[in-house]
Each structure stands twice: as structure tokens, then as C-alpha cells.
C-alpha positions in Angstrom: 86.1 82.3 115.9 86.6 85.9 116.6 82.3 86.2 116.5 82.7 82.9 118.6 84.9 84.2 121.3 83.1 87.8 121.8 79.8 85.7 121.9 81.0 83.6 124.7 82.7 86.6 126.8 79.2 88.2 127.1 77.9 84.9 128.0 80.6 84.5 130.7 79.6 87.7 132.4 83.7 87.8 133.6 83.3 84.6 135.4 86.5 82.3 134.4 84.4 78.9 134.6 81.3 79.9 133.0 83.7 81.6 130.1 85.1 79.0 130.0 82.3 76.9 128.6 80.3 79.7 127.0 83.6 80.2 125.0 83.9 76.6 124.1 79.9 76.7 123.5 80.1 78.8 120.6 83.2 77.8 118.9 82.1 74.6 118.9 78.8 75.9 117.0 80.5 78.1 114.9 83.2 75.8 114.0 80.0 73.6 112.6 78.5 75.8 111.0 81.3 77.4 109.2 83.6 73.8 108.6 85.6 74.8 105.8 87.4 77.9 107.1 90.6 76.7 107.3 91.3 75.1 110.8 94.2 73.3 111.9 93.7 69.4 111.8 93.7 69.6 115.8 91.1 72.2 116.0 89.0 70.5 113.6 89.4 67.0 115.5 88.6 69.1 119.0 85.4 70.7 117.1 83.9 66.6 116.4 85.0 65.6 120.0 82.5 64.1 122.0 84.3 65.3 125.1 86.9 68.3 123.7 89.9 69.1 126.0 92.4 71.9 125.4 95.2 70.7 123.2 98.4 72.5 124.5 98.8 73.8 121.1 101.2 76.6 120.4 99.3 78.1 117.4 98.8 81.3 116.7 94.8 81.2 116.6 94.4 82.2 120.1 95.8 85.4 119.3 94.0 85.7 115.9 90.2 85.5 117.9 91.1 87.4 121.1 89.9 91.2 119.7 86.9 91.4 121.9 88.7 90.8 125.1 90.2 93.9 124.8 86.9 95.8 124.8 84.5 94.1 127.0 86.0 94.5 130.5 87.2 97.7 132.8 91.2 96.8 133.7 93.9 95.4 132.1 94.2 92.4 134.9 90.5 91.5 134.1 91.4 91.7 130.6 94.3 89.3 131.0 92.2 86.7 132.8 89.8 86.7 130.4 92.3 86.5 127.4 93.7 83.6 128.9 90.6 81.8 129.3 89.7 82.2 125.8 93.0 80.9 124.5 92.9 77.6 127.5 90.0 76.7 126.0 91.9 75.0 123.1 95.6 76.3 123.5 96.7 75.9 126.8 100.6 75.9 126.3 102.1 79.0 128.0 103.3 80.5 124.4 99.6 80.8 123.1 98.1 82.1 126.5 101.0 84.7 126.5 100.1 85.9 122.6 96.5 85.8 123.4 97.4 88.3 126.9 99.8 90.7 124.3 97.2 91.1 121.6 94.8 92.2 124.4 97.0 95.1 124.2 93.8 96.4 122.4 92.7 97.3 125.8 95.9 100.2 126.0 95.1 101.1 122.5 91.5 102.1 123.5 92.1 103.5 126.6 94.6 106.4 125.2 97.9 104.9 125.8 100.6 105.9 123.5 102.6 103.8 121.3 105.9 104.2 123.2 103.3 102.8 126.2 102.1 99.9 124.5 105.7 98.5 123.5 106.8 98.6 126.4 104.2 97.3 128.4 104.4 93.8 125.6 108.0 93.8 126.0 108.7 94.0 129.7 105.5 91.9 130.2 105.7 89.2 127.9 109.6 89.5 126.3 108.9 89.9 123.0 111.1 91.9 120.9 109.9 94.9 119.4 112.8 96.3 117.9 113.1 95.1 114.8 111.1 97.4 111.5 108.8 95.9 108.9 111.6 96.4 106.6 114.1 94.5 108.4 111.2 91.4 109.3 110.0 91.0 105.7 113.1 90.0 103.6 113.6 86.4 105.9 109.9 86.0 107.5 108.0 82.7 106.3 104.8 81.0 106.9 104.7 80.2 110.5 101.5 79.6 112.4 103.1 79.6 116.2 101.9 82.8 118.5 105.7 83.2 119.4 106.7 84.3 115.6 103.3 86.2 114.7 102.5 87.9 117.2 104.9 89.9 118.3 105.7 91.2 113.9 102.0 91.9 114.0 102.4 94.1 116.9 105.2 95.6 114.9 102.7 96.2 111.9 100.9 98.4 114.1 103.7 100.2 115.9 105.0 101.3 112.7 101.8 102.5 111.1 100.0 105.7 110.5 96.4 104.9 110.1 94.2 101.6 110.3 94.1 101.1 106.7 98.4 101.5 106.7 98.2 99.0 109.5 96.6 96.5 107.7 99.5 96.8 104.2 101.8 96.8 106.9 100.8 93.5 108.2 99.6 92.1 105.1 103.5 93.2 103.3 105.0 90.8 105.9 104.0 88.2 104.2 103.4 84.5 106.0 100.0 84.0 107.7 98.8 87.1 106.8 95.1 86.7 107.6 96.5 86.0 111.1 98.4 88.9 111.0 95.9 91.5 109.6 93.7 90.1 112.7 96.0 90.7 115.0 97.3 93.9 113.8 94.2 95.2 112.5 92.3 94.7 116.5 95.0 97.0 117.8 95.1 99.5 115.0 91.3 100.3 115.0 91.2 100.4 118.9 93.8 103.1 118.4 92.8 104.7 115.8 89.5 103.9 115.4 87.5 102.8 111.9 85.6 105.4 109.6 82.1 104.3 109.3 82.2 104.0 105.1 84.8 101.4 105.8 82.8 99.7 109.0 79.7 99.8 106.6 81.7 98.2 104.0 82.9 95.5 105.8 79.4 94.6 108.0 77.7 94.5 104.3 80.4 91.4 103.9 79.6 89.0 106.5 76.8 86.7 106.8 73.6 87.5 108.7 74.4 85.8 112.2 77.6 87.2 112.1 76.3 90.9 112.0 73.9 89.7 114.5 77.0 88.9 116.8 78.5 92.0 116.2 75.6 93.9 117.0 75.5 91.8 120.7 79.3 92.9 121.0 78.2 96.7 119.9 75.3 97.1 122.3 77.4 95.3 125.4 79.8 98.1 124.4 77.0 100.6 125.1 75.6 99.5 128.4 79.4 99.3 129.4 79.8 103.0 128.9 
């Protein structure tokens, strides 16, 4: 979904109606082609819809897809309008749209704001609390899948880390949803502190052929962009 939502934010060209449907577009095709991923049993029924509307669902997958918004656009309000399209696309409740808007965070990350910066813009903008450590989180935290009890310990993760890879045990140590976490953490931790190229080689060599293909769309937008 994360290959399905940059795919569709290209396609959109910033426009909230055409991203809109590009964004639904492609999950909807990527959800097919890829059906055993592990979806929630409302995603999966809204992927074999005839006529899929946006759920309301609280979940934490809007957050988990959202990387590329981060990237693709020149200001943090354009940024936050497109997050939230991605996420009303499937989870329109005001919980999801709000994670989706935080993890876009990315956008600070890669535009040189410091860490003090970027917990306090999440916090006075979207109320989560940030002042709890990875230590004191991981003793009680529990497989949740809601935006409002992921996203703000994966922001944590990265707050607390030194590197991208220390990011990622960070998120991973917490335990839970940890895929969902290490998304989510791992989007703002290589916008901050960017991803050596063994590592990025590493990973592409991983993934199927169409999704290098769609990373290669989102890598050469990024170049006509700067």
C-alpha cells in the first residue's frame, strides 16, 4: 500500500479529487495483486467492493502507507492535504486522518528541522504525547492496530534514536504491530538521517519487479522536483 499510495500521489498531480481516485486506483490494484498481505477484514471487503466507500476506520494503516507524502510536495500545508486524502480514501475517522498528518512529519525530517522541532510541532498540532522513553512504553505496550496508540510510540522510536538502522530496533523492541511501527518510524528516520546505499541496494534487490518499478516513478518525481 505504501507503493500504492506514492503511485497515486504522482498521478494526482496535488489535486485532492483526482488523488483521491488515483489513490484509490492503485490500492485497489495492488490490493489484488498482492491478496494475502495481511489486510484487515474491512480493507479486504472495501478491495472486492463494486462501489468502495471510506470506512471511518480508526486503524493504524493510514499511517503505515503515508511515507511518500512527505516527499512529494513543497510545504507542510500541501503535505497535510494530501496526507489526509490518502488516509479518507479508506479511513476517514478524524483519529486516522490525524496519524496519517503526524507521520508526514517526514516532510520536517527532510527539510532540516531538528528533533526538538519535530516533537513539538506533533504535539502542539495533533496532542500526542511525546514524553514518555522506549523504556518506559515497552514493559505495558500490546498489540494494538488503532493510529492513536502506534503512532505517536513510533514517533517516539525515532526521537530516541541515533541512526536509521537504531531507529528501526527501537521500533521493532516495542513490540505490538511492529511492521506498522518500523513503517512508520523507519519513513521519518531515513528522511532524517538518510539511508546508505549498501543498505538501499539491499533492500530494492528484495521486492518484486513492479514494485522497484514504483519506486523508481517515486525516485525520478523526486528529481524533477529538485
Amino acid at each position: 500500500m505504501t507503493a500504492a499510495v506514492a503511485v497515486g500521489l504522482i498521478d494526482g498531480k496535488g489535486l485532492p479529487e483526482r488523488t483521491f481516485c488515483a489513490v484509490q486506483h492503485e490500492m485497489r490494484f495492488w490490493g489484488r495483486e498482492y491478496p494475502h498481505a495481511g489486510y484487515g477484514g474491512m480493507f479486504r471487503r472495501w478491495l472486492c467492493a463494486e462501489h468502495p466507500q471510506p470506512y471511518g476506520s480508526f486503524g493504524n494503516g493510514s499511517a503505515m502507507r503515508v511515507a511518500a507524502a512527505g516527499w512529494l510536495f513543497d510545504t507542510l500545508d500541501k503535505t497535510l492535504e494530501m496526507a489526509k486524502v490518502t488516509a479518507e480514501v479508506t479511513h476517514n475517522h478524524p483519529e486516522d486522518i490525524k496519524g496519517a498528518q503526524a507521520t508526514a512529519a517526514i516532510f520536517l525530517a527532510r527539510t532540516g528541522h531538528s528533533k526538538p522541532e519535530i516533537r513539538q510541532y506533533v504535539e502542539q498540532t495533533f496532542g500526542y504525547d511525546l514524553s514518555r522513553t522506549c523504556d518506559e512504553i515497552r514493559p505495558y505496550y500490546c498489540h494494538v492496530e488503532t493510529c492513536q496508540q502506534t503512532v505517536p510510540e513510533a514517533i517516539i522510536a525515532f526521537l530516541e534514536s541515533t541512526g536509521f538502522g537504531d531507529a528501526l530496533r527501537n521500533a521493532v523492541s516495542l513490540g505490538g504491530d511492529s511492521d506498522t511501527l518500523a513503517c512508520i518510524t523507519g519513513g521519518i528516520a531515513e528522511a532524517f538521517y538518510g539511508m546508505s546505499s549498501e543498505l538501499q541496494q539491499e533492500t530494492l534487490k528484495r521486492l518484486p519487479e513492479e514494485m522497484r518499478a514504483a519506486y523508481e516513478l517515486f525516485r525520478q518525481n523526486l528529481e524533477r522536483r529538485m
